[in-house]
C-alpha positions in Angstrom: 86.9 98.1 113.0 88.8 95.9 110.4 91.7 97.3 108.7 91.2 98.3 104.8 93.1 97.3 102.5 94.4 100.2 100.0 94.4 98.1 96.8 90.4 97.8 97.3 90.0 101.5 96.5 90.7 101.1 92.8 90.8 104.2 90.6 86.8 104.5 90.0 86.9 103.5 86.8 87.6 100.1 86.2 84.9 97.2 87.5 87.4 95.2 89.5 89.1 98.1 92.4 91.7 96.1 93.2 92.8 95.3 90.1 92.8 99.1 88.9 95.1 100.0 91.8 97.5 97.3 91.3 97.4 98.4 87.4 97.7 101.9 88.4 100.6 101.4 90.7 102.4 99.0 88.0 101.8 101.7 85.3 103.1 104.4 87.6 105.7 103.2 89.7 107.6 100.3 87.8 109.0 97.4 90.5 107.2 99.6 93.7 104.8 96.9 94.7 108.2 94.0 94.8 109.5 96.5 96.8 107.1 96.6 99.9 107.2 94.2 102.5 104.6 93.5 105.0 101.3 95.5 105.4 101.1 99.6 104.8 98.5 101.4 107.6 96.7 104.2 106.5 95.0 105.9 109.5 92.7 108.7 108.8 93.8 111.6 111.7 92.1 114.7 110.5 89.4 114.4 107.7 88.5 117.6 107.2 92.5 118.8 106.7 93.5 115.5 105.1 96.4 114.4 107.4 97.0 110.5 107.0 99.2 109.0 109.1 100.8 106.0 107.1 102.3 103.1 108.7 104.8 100.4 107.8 106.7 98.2 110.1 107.8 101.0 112.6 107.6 103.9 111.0 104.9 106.9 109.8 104.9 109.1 107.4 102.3 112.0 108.1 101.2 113.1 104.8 98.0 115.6 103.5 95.4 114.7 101.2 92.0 115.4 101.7 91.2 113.1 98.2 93.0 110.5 99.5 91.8 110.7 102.9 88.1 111.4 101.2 88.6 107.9 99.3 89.5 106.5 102.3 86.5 107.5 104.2 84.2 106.3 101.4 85.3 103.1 101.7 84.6 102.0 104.9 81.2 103.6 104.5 
């Protein structure tokens, strides 16, 4: 299975995803996205409790959100 970006799952209501989650983030987090370097991992671990496990370079952070991890699911689908 190939990796999915998170910028592709937009907010829902704009007609380009990726866009809408790159003006989200912008809107909501000034100077965030300059920030990251390299790739962020989002790996589903429970769906039904909504534990992510999110990865950059060597580290995860567990965190739980069933909309995000809902979203997520979607998708790939």
């Amino acid at each position: 299975m190939a990796p999915l970006a998170l910028s592709t799952l937009g907010n829902g209501g704009g007609s380009d995803p990726a866009t809408a989650a790159v003006d989200d983030a912008s809107a909501g987090l000034p100077g965030l996205a300059s920030e990251i370097d390299g790739p962020i991992v989002a790996h589903i671990r429970d769906l039904a409790t909504g534990e992510i496990g999110i990865f950059h370079g060597t580290e995860e952070i567990i965190v739980h959100d069933s909309i995000l991890a809902s979203r997520l699911a979607q998708a790939v689908r």
